[in-house]
C-alpha positions as a Markdown table, in Angstrom:
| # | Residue | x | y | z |
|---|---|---|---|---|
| 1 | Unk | 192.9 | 212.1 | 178.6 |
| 2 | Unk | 195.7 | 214.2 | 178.2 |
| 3 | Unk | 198.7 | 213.5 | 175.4 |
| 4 | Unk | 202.2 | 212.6 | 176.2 |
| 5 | Unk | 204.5 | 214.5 | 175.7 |
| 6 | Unk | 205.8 | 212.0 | 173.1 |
| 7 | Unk | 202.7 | 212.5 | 171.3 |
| 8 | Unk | 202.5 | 216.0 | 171.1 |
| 9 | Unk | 206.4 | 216.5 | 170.1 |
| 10 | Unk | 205.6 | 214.3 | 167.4 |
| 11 | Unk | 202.7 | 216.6 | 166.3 |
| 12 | Unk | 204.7 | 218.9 | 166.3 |
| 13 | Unk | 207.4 | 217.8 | 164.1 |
| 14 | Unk | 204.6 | 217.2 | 161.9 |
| 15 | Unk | 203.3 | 220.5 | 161.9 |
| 16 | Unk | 206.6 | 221.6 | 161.1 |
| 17 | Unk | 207.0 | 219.9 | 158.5 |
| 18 | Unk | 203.5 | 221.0 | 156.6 |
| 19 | Unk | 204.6 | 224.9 | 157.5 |
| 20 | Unk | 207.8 | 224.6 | 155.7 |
| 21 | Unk | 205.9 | 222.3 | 152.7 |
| 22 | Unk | 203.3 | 225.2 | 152.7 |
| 23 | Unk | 205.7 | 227.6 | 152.3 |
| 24 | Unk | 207.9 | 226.4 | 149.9 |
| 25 | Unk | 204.6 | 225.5 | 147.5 |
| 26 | Unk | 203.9 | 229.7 | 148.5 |
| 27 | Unk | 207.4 | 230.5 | 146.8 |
| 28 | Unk | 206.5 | 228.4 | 144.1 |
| 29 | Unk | 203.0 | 230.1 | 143.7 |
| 30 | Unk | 205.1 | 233.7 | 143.3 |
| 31 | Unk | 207.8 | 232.4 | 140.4 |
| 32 | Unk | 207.5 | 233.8 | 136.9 |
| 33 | Unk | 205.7 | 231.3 | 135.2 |
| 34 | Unk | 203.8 | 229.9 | 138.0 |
| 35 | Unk | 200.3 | 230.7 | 136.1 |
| 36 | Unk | 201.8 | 227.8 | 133.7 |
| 37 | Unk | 202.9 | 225.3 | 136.2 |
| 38 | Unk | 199.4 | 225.8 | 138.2 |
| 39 | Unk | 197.3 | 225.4 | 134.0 |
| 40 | Unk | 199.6 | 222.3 | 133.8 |
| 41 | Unk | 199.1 | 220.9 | 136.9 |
| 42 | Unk | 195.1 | 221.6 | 136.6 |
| 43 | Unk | 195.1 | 219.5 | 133.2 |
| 44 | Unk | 197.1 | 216.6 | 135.0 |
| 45 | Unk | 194.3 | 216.1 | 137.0 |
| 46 | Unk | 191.6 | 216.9 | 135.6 |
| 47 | Unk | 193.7 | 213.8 | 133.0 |
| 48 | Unk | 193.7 | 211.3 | 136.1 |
| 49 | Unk | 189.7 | 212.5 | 136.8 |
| 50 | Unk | 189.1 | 211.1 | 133.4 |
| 51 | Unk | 191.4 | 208.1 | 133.6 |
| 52 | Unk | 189.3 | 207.2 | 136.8 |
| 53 | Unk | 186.2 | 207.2 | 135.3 |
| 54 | Unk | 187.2 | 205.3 | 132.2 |
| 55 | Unk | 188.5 | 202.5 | 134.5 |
| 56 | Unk | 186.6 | 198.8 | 133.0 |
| 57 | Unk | 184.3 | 198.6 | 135.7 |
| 58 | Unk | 184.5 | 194.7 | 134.9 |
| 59 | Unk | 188.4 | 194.1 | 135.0 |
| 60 | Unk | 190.0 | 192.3 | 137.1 |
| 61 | Unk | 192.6 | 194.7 | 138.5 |
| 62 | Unk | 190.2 | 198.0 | 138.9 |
| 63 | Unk | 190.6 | 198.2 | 142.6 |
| 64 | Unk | 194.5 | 198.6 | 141.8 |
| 65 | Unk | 194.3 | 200.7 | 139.1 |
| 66 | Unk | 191.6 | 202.6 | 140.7 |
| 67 | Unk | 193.8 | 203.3 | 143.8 |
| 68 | Unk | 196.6 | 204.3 | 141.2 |
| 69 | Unk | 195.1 | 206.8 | 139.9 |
| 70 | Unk | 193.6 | 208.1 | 142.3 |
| 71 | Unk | 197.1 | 208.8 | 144.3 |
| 72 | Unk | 198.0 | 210.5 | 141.7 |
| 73 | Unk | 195.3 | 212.7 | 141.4 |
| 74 | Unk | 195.7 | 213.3 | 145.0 |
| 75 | Unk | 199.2 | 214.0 | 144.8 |
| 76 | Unk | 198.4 | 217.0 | 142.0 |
| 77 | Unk | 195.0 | 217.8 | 143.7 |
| 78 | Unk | 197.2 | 218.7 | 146.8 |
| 79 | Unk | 200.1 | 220.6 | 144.9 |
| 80 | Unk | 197.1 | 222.7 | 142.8 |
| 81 | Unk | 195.3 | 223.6 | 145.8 |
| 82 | Unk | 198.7 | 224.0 | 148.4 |
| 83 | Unk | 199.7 | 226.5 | 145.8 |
| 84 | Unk | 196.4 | 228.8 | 145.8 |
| 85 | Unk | 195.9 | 228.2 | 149.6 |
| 86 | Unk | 199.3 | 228.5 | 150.8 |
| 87 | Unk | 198.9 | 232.1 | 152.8 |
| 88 | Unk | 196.0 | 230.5 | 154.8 |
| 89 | Unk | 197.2 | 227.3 | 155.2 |
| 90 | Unk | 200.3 | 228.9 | 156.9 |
| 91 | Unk | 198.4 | 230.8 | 159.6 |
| 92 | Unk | 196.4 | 228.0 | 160.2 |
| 93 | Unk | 199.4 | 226.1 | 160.6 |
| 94 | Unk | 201.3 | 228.3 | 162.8 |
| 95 | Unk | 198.4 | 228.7 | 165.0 |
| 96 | Unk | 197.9 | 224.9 | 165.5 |
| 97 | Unk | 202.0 | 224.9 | 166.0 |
| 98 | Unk | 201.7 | 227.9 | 169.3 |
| 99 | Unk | 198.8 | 225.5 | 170.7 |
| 100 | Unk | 200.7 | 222.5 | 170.3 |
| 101 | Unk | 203.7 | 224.4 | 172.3 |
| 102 | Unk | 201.5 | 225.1 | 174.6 |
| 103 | Unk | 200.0 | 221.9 | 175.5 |
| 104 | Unk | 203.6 | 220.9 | 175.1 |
| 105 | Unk | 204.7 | 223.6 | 178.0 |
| 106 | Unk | 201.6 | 221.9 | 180.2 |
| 107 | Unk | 203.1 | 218.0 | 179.7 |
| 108 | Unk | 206.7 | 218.8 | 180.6 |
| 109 | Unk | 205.2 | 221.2 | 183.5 |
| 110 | Unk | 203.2 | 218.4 | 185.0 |
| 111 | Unk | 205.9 | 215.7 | 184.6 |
| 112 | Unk | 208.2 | 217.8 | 186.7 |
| 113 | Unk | 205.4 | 218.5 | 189.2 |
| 114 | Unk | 205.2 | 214.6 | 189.5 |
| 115 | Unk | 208.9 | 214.2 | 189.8 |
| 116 | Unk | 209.1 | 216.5 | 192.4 |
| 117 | Unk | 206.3 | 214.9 | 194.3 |
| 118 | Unk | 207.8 | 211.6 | 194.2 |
| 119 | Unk | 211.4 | 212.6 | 195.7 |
């Protein structure tokens, strides 16, 4: 079943959005002292690995804390790995965002097709 056109514009707002995050974290990964930020960034998490496992497997809140943590290793995991993937990441994006046009162009085509049926 095709997507409407709703649905795809919203996909691509998305996709917007994670080209222009990926390319900001691509600036980042090019500053002077970005070797520093990526080491520090790389001991934050490998911090929140350690505070996962060290969780009281018997406490009563280790779902919660669990979950804690682990959004915040996600949140670093993602900054760590947007900054050494960032050229790739881009393309891919870019790609999916001409596709998405595309399939766009194909929506709006057939919903004028149908309005000009229907007059």
């Amino acid at each position: 079943m095709a997507r409407s056109q709703k649905q795809i514009e919203s996909q691509i707002t998305d996709i917007k959005r994670q080209i222009q995050d990926a390319q900001e974290l691509q600036a980042i990964a090019t500053f002077a002292g970005a070797d520093r930020l990526l080491s520090l960034l790389k001991r934050t998490r490998d911090f929140y690995v350690q505070a996962m496992q060290n969780l009281d497997e018997s406490g009563p809140a280790l779902d919660r804390e669990y979950a804690k943590r682990r959004a915040c290793f996600n949140l670093i995991d993602g900054f760590i790995n947007g900054m050494a993937g960032a050229d790739d990441k881009i393309v891919a994006l870019k790609t999916q965002f001409l596709v998405l046009n595309e399939e766009l162009q194909i929506a709006m085509d057939e919903i004028n097709r149908r309005e000009k049926r229907n007059m």
